[in-house]
C-alpha positions as CSV (number, residue, x, y, z in Angstrom):
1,X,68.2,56.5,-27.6
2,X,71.6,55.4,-28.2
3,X,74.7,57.5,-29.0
4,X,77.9,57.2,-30.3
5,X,79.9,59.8,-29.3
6,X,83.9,60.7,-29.3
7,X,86.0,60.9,-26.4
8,X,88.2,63.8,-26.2
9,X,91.5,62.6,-26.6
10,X,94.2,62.4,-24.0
11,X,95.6,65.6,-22.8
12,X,92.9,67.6,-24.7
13,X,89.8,69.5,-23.5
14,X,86.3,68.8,-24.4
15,X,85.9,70.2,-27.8
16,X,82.7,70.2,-30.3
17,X,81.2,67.3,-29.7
18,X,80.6,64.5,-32.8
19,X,77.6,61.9,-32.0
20,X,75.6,59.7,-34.2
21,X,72.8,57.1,-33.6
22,X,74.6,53.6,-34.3
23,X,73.1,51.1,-36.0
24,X,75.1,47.7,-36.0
25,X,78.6,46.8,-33.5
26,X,80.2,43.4,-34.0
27,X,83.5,42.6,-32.3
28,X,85.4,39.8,-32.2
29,X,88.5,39.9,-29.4
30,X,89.2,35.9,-31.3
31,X,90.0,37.3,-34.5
32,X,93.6,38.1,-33.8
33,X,94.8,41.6,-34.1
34,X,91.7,43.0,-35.9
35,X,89.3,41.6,-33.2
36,X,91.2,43.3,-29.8
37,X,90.4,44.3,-27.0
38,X,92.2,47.1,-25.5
39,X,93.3,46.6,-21.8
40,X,90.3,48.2,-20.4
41,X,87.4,45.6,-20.2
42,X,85.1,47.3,-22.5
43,X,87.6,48.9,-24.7
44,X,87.1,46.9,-28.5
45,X,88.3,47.4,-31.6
46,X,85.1,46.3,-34.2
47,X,85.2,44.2,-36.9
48,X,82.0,46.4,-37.9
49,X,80.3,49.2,-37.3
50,X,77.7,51.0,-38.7
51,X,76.4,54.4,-37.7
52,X,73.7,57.1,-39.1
53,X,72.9,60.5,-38.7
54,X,72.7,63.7,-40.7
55,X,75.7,63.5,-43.9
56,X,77.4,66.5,-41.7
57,X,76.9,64.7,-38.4
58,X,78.2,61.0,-40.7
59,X,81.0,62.9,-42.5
60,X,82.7,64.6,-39.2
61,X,82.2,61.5,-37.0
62,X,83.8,59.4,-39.7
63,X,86.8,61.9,-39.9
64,X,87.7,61.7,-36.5
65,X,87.3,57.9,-35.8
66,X,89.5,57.4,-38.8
67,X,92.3,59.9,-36.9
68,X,92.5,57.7,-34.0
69,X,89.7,59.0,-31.7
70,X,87.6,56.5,-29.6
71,X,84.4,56.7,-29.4
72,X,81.9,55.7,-26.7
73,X,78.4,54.3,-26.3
74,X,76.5,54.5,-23.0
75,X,78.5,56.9,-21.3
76,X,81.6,57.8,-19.2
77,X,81.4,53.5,-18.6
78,X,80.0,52.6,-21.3
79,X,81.2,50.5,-24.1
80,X,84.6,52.6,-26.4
81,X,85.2,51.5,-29.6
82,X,88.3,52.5,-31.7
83,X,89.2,52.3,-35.5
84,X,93.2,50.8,-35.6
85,X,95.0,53.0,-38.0
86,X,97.1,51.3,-41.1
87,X,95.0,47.9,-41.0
88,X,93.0,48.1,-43.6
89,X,89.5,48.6,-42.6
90,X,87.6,49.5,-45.2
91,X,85.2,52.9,-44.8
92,X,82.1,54.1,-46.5
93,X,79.4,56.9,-46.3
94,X,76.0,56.5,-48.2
95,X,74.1,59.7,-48.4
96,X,70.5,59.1,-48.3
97,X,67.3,61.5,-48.7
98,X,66.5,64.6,-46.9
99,X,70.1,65.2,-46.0
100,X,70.8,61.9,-44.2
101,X,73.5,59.3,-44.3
102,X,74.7,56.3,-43.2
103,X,78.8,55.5,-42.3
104,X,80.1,52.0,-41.9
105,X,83.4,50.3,-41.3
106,X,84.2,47.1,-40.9
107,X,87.4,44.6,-41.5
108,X,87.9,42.7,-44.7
109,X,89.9,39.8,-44.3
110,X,87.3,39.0,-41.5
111,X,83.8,40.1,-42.9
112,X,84.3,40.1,-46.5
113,X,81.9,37.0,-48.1
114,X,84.5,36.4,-50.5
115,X,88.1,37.6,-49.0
116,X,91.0,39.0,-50.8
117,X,93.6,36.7,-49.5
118,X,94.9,33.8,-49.7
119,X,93.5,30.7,-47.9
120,X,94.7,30.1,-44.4
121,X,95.8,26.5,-44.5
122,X,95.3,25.9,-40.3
123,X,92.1,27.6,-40.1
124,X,88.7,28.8,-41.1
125,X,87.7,32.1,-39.5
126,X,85.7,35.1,-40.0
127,X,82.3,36.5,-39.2
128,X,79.7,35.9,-41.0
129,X,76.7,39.1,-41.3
130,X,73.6,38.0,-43.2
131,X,71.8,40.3,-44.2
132,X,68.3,40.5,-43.8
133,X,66.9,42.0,-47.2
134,X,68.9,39.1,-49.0
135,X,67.2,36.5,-47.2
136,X,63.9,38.3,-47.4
137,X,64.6,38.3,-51.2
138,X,65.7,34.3,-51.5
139,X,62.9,33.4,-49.1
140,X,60.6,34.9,-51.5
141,X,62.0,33.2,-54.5
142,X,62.2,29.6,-52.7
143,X,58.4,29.6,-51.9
144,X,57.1,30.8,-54.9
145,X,59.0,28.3,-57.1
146,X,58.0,25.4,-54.3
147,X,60.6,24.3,-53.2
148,X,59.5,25.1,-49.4
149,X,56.1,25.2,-47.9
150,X,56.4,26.9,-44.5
151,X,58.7,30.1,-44.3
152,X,61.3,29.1,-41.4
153,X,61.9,26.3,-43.5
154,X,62.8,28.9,-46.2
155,X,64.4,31.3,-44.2
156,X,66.9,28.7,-42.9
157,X,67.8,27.3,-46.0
158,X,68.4,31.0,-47.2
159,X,70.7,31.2,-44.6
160,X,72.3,28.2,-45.2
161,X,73.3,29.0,-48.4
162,X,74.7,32.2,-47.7
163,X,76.4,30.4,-44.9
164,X,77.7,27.6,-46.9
165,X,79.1,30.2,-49.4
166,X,80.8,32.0,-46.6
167,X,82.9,28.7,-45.2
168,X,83.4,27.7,-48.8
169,X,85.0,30.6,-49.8
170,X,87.8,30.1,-46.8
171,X,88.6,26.7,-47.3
172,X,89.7,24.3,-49.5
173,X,87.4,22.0,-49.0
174,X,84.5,21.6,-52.2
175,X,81.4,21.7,-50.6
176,X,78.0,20.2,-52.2
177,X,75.7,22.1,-54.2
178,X,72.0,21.8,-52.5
179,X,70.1,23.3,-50.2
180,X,69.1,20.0,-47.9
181,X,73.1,19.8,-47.8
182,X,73.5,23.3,-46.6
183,X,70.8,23.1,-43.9
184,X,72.8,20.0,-43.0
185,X,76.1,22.0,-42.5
186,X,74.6,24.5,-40.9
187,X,73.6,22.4,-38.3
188,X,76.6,21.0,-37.8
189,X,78.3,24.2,-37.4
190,X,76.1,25.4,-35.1
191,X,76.5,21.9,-33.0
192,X,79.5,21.3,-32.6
193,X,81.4,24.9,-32.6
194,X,78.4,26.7,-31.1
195,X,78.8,29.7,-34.0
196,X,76.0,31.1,-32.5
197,X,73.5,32.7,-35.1
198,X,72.0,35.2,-33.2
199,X,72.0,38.8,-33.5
200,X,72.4,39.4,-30.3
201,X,74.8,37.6,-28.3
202,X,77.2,39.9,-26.0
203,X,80.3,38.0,-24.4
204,X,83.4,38.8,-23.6
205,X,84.7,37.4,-27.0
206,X,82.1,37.7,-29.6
207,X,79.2,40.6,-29.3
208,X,76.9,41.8,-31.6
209,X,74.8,44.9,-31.2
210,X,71.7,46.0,-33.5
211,X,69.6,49.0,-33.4
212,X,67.3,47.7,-36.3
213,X,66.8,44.5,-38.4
214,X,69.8,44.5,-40.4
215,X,71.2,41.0,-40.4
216,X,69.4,37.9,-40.1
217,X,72.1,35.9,-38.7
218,X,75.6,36.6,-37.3
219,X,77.9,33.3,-36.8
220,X,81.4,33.7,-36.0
221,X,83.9,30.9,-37.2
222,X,87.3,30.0,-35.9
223,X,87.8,26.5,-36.9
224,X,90.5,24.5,-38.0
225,X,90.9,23.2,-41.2
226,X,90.8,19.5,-39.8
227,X,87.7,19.8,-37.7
228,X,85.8,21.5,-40.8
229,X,87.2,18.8,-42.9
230,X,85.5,16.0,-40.4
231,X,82.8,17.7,-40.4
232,X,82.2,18.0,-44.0
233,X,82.7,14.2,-44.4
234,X,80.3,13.9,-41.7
235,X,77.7,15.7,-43.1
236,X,78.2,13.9,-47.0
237,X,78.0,10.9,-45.3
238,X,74.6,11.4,-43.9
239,X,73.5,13.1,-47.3
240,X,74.3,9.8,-48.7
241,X,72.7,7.6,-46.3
242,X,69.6,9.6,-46.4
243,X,69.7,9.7,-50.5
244,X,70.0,13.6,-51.2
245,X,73.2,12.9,-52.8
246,X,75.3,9.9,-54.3
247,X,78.8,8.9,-54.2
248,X,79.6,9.2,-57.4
249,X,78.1,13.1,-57.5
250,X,80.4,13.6,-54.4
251,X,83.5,12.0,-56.1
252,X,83.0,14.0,-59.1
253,X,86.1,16.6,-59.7
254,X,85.1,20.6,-59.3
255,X,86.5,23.8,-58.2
256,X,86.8,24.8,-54.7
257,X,83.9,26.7,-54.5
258,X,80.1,25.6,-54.1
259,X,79.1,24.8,-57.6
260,X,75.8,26.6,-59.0
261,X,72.7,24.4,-58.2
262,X,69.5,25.0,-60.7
263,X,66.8,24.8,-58.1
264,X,68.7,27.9,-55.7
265,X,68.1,30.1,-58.6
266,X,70.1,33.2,-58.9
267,X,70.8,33.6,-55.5
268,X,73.3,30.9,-55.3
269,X,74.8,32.1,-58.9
270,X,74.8,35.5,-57.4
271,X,76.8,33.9,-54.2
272,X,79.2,31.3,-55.9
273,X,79.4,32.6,-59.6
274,X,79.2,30.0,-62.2
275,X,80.7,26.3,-62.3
């Protein structure tokens, strides 16, 4: 199995040693300063991790990543992660039952679904997590009201939509309320800009590491505002031509956001709030 476990740090003999099972990794060296990678080839700096052991074993491991140690999976040359101090990654520990407990940290401005900052004007980035109970939920709701008969079909508008709030919520750009529409942009994305969608890719620039099922998809973004604005019109355009939407829905005025579509049910009012 697995470990993560702290290296001592420099100068310093091996102390107690502070290891927990992880669950997820996902770095990003594209992301700027939150996304690097160290000078070593496998050193990274996470734009999430998530981690679970005993609440003692979670508790102490948390303590010392947060002071700055590294810590290392799969050995002496394995992979070292390490926590930048004063960036604001946000941390949390969820105790579970019989004396368990889960630790996770992970980057804001780059993994939040809705960030707390203001819109970059040049591009749209981040890295997208979906996680898998939320489709599993919206799948569920999507074939029992009809609106899907097979369940990829369901699944990948699910993941559409949580998608489509995702690059809505980083640009200016209004994007159309329906699911047909979201599937569409999804495509696109995945097209042109090869955001990936797996949770599993490992590359120099983008890796993603799982232990269990906890995300459904994983894209990363790093678009400019331009290309997403081409592609939008693209995508409108063929919603048009194919009849899912009209031109005078798509010149009607709303807010930046994706508006609240009946059919999506609460999963899209839960995502995008209300018009």
């Amino acid at each position: 199995m697995n470990r993560l476990e702290l290296r001592p740090r420099p100068g310093q003999r091996a102390g107690r040693a502070f290891s927990v099972a992880p669950f997820a990794i996902v770095t990003a060296a594209s992301m700027g300063s939150w996304g690097f990678r160290g000078q070593a080839e496998r050193d990274y700096r996470p734009v999430y991790l998530s981690y679970a052991g005993t609440v003692a074993e979670v508790r102490a491991f948390t303590a010392n990543l947060r002071s700055g140690r590294v810590a290392v999976m799969g050995g002496p040359s394995g992979l070292s992660l390490s926590i930048p101090r004063g960036q604001g990654f946000r941390w949390k520990i969820e105790e579970r039952a019989e004396g368990a407990a889960i630790g996770t940290v992970y980057c804001p401005p780059v993994i939040d679904r809705v960030p707390a900052f203001a819109i970059d004007p040049d591009w749209v980035t981040g890295v997208c997590l979906v996680p898998r109970w939320w489709v599993d939920r919206e799948v569920a709701r999507l074939l029992d009201r009809g609106e899907y008969d097979r369940q990829a079909d369901a699944e990948h508008a699910a993941v559409s939509l949580y998608l489509a709030s995702f690059v809505s919520s980083r640009s200016t750009f209004p994007v159309y309320p329906g699911l047909e529409f979201y599937r569409g942009l999804r495509i696109e994305l995945e097209n042109r800009f090869e955001i990936s969608g797996s949770c599993s890719v490992w590359d120099s620039a983008f890796r993603v590491w799982t232990a269990g099922p906890l995300f459904k998809y994983v894209a990363r973004l790093r678009i400019t505002t331009e290309q997403l604005g081409e592609l939008l019109a693209d995508v409108t355009q063929a919603a048009v031509e194919q009849g899912t939407v009209t031109r005078v829905e798509i010149a009607k005025p709303r807010e930046r956001r994706v508006l609240p579509l009946p059919e999506c049910g609460s999963g899209q009012i839960e995502l995008f709030g209300t018009a």
